[in-house]
C-alpha positions in Angstrom: 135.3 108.7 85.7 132.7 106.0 87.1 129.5 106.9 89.1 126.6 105.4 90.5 123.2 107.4 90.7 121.2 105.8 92.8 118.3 107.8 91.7 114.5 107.7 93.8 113.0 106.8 90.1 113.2 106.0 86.5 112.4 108.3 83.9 108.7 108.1 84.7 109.2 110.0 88.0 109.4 113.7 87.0 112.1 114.1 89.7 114.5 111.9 88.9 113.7 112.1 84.9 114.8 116.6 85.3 116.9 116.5 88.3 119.3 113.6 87.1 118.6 111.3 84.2 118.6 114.3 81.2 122.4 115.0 82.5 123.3 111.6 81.2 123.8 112.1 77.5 126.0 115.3 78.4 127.7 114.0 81.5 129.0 111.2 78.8 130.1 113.4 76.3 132.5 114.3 79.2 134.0 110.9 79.5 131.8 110.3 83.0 130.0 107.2 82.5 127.2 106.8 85.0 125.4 103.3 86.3 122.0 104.2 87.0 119.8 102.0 89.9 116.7 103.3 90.7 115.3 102.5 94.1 111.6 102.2 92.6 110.7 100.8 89.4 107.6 102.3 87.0 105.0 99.7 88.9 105.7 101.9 91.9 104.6 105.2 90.3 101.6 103.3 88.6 100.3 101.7 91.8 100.7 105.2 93.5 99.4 107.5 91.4 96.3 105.4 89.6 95.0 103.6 92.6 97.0 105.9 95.5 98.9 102.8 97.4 102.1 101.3 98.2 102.8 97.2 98.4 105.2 97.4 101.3 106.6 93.8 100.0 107.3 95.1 96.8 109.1 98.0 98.5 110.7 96.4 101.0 112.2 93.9 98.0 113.4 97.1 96.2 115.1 98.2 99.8 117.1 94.8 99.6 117.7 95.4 96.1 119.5 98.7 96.5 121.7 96.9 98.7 123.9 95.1 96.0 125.3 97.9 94.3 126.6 99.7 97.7 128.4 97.0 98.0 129.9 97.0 95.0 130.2 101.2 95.5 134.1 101.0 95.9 134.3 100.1 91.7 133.2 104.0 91.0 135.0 107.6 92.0 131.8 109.0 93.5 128.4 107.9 94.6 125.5 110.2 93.3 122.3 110.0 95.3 118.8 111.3 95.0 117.4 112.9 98.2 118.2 109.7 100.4 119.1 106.0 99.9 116.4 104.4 102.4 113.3 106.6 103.2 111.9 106.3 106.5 115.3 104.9 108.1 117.8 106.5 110.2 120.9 107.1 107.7 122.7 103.9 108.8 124.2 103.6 104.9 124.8 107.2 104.4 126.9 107.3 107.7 129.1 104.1 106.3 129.5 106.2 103.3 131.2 108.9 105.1 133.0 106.4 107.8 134.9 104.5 104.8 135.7 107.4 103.0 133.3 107.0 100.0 132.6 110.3 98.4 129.0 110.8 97.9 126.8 113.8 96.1 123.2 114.2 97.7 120.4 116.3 95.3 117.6 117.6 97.0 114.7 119.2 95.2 112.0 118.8 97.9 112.3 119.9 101.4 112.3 115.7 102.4 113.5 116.9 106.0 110.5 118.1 106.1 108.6 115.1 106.2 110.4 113.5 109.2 110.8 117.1 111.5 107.2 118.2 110.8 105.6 114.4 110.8 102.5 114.0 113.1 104.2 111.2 114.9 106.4 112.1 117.7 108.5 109.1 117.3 109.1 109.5 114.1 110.2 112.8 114.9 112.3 111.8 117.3 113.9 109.2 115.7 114.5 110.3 112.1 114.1 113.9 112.7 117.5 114.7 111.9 118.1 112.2 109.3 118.3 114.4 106.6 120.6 117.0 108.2 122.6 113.9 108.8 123.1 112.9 105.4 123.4 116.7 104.3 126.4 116.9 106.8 127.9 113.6 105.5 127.7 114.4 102.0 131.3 115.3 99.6 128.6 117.9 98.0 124.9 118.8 98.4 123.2 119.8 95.2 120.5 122.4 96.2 117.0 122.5 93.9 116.6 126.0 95.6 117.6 128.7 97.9 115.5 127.2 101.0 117.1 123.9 100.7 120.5 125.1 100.3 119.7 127.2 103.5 118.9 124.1 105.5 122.0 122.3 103.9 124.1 125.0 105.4 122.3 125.1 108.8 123.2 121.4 108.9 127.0 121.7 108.7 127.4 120.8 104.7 131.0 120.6 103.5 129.8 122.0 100.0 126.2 123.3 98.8 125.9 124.5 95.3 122.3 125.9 93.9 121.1 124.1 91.0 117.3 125.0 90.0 115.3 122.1 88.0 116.0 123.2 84.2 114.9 121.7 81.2 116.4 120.9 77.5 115.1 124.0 75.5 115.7 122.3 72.4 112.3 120.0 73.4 110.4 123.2 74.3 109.6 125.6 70.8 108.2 128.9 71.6 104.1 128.5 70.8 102.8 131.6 69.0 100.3 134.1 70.6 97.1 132.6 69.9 94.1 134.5 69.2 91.3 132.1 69.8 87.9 133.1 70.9 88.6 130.4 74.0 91.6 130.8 75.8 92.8 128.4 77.8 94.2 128.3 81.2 96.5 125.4 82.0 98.2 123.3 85.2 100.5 120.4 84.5 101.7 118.3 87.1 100.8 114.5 89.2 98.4 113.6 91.4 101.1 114.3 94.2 100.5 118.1 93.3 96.6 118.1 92.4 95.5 119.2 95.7 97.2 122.2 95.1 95.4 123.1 92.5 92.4 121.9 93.7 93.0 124.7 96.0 92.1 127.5 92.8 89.3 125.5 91.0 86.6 128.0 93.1 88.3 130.6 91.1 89.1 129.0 88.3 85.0 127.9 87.9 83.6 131.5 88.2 86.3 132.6 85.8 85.1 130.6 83.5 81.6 131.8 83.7 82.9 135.3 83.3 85.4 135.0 80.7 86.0 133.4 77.7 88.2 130.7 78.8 88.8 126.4 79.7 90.6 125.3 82.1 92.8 122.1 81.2 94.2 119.8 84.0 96.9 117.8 82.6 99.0 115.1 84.8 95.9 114.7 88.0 95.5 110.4 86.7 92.3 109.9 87.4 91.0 112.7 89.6 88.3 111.6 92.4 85.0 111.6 91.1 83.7 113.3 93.6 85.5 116.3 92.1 83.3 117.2 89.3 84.8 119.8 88.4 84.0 121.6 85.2 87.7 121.0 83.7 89.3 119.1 81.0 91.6 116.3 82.1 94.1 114.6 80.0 97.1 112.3 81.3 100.6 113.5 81.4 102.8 111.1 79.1 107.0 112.1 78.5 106.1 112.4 74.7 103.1 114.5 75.1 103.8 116.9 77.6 105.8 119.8 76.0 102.8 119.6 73.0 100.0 119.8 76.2 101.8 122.9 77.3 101.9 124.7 74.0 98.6 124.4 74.0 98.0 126.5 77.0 97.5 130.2 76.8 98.2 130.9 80.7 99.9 128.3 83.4 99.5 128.6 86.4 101.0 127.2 89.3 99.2 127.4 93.3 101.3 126.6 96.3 100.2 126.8 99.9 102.4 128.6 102.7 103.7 125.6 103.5 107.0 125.0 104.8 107.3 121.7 102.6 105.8 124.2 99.4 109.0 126.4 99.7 111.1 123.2 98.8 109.2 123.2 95.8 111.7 124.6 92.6 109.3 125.9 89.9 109.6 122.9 87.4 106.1 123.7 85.8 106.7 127.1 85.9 110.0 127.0 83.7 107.7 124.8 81.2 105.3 127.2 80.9 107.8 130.0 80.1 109.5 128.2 77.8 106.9 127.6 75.5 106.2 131.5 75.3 103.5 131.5 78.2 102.8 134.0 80.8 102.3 132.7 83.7 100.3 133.1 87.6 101.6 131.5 90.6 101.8 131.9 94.4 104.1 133.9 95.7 105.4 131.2 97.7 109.1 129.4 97.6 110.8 129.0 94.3 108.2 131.4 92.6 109.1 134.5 94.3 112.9 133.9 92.4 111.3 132.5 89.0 109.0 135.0 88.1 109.3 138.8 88.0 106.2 140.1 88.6 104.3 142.6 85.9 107.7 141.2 83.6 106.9 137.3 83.2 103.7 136.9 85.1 102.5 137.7 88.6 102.5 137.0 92.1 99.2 136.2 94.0 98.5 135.4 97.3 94.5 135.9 97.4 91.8 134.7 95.7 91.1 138.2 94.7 94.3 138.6 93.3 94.4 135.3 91.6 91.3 136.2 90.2 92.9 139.7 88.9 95.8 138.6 87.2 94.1 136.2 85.8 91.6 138.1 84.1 94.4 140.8 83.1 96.2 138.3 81.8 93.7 137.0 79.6 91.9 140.3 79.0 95.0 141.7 77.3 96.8 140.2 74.1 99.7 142.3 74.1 100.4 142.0 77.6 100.0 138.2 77.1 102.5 138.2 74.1 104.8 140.4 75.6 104.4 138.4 79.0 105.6 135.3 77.1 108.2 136.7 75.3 110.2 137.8 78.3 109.3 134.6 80.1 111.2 132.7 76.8 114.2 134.8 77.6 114.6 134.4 81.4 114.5 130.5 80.5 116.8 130.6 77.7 119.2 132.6 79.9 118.7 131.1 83.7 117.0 127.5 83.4 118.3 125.8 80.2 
């Protein structure tokens, strides 16, 4: 069996790198031999997330680029795409797709409809509004990151919608031992996309620390505004390193806002946390509420005062931190590996 992913990234973007590329070595293993083409290369990510723009030449070259291999679509048995195959324009390829009879599979871990039906512009509202529901509609098969997505799929007519959470390789992931250090350490992984959310937490986070023996370690922000200054350790996220940065946390956490495009958010950081033994705090918000079992794996906060709490329990309390992480282990080895 042939297919072509026509994945948002390369293995650079977390996304693409959990929610498709990791399948490859098992998919072929199954005889199903996959041509990958990326609609953004690595210079993309790098221009975006260390000095926060987007060359619209060099995107509108990668837009041209995608073109080629949906022409040549009709050499492959299915089509797999990654959220959409032309952001920020009405589903004119999608619809093609579906007119000529080309089965296609859209994954959505985000809530992307989102950012056209809630966009500050009217007209983009009005024009690309729909677009996602569109492609939902058109699609063979929509692969769900999470129960809010699916809902939408279904709301939007698809034929199919199956649930598939963002999992990870346990074999990359050992469990790290309860550590007894006089410092504990607190940790958030994740990209600059994310670091406001945490940003959200550092007033907590900061008297914490003056309380309590504990860091805080940031790991993925790239080169955090200076204005910050915030009393935190940074380091940058790299494939090789991450699973090693994790271990070396104590606590993750993982801060959402109510926001309806939060609840299309599928726990990745979470299930990292967990499977490297750590217990772990997060809003109760999405994704989360179905990831961790509260008093179990972690807890659920919504306030600053119960961030603060669980927190400090957490931290307070070596037996409820080991036991915490050993349960956390399981519910990964059983649901997200």
């Amino acid at each position: 069996m042939r297919v072509l992913l026509l994945s948002r990234h390369s293995r650079k973007g977390a996304s693409s790198r959990m929610r498709c590329l990791q399948y490859l070595p098992m998919l072929a293993e199954w005889d199903i031999d996959v041509d990958v083409k990326p609609l953004y290369d690595e210079s993309y990510l790098t221009d975006l997330y260390q000095f926060n723009r987007r060359r619209l030449k060099r995107i509108l070259y990668r837009y041209l680029e995608r073109i080629s291999p949906l022409l040549t679509s009709r050499r492959y048995n299915l089509l797999w795409i990654q959220q959409e195959l032309f952001p920020w324009i009405p589903p004119v390829a999608e619809w093609l797709l579906n007119h000529f009879n080309m089965p296609f599979i859209v994954d959505c871990d985000d809530a992307i409809f989102h950012k056209y039906d809630l966009h500050k512009n009217k007209m983009v509202r009005r024009l690309l509004g729909r677009k996602v529901d569109l492609i939902m509609k058109y699609a063979s098969v929509v692969i769900a990151g999470n129960s809010y997505i699916a809902s939408r799929a279904i709301n939007a007519g698809a034929k199919a919608v199956r649930i598939v959470p963002t999992v990870i390789d346990l074999n990359r992931y050992p469990a790290a031992r309860l550590k007894k250090n006089a410092l504990l350490t607190i940790g958030w992984i994740g990209s600059p996309a994310t670091y406001e959310y945490f940003k959200a937490v550092a007033p907590i986070l900061i008297d914490l620390q003056k309380r309590l023996p504990v860091r805080v370690v940031v790991v993925g922000a790239a080169n955090p505004g200076q204005n910050d200054r915030l009393p935190f350790t940074f380091y940058p996220w790299s494939e090789d390193t991450e699973v090693e940065s994790v271990k070396s946390f104590d606590l993750g956490i993982m801060p959402l806002p109510n926001t309806p495009w939060a609840k299309g958010k599928c726990g990745y950081k979470l299930i990292q946390y967990m499977a490297c033994g750590l217990p772990v705090v997060a809003s109760k918000v999405g994704a989360n509420i179905d990831i961790v079992e509260p008093g179990k794996n972690g807890f659920l906060v919504s306030t600053p005062q119960e961030w603060a709490g669980a927190i400090e329990r957490i931290v307070t309390d070596d037996k409820l931190r080991k036991r915490m992480g050993e349960h956390g282990r399981r519910r990964v080895e059983q649901f997200y590996n």
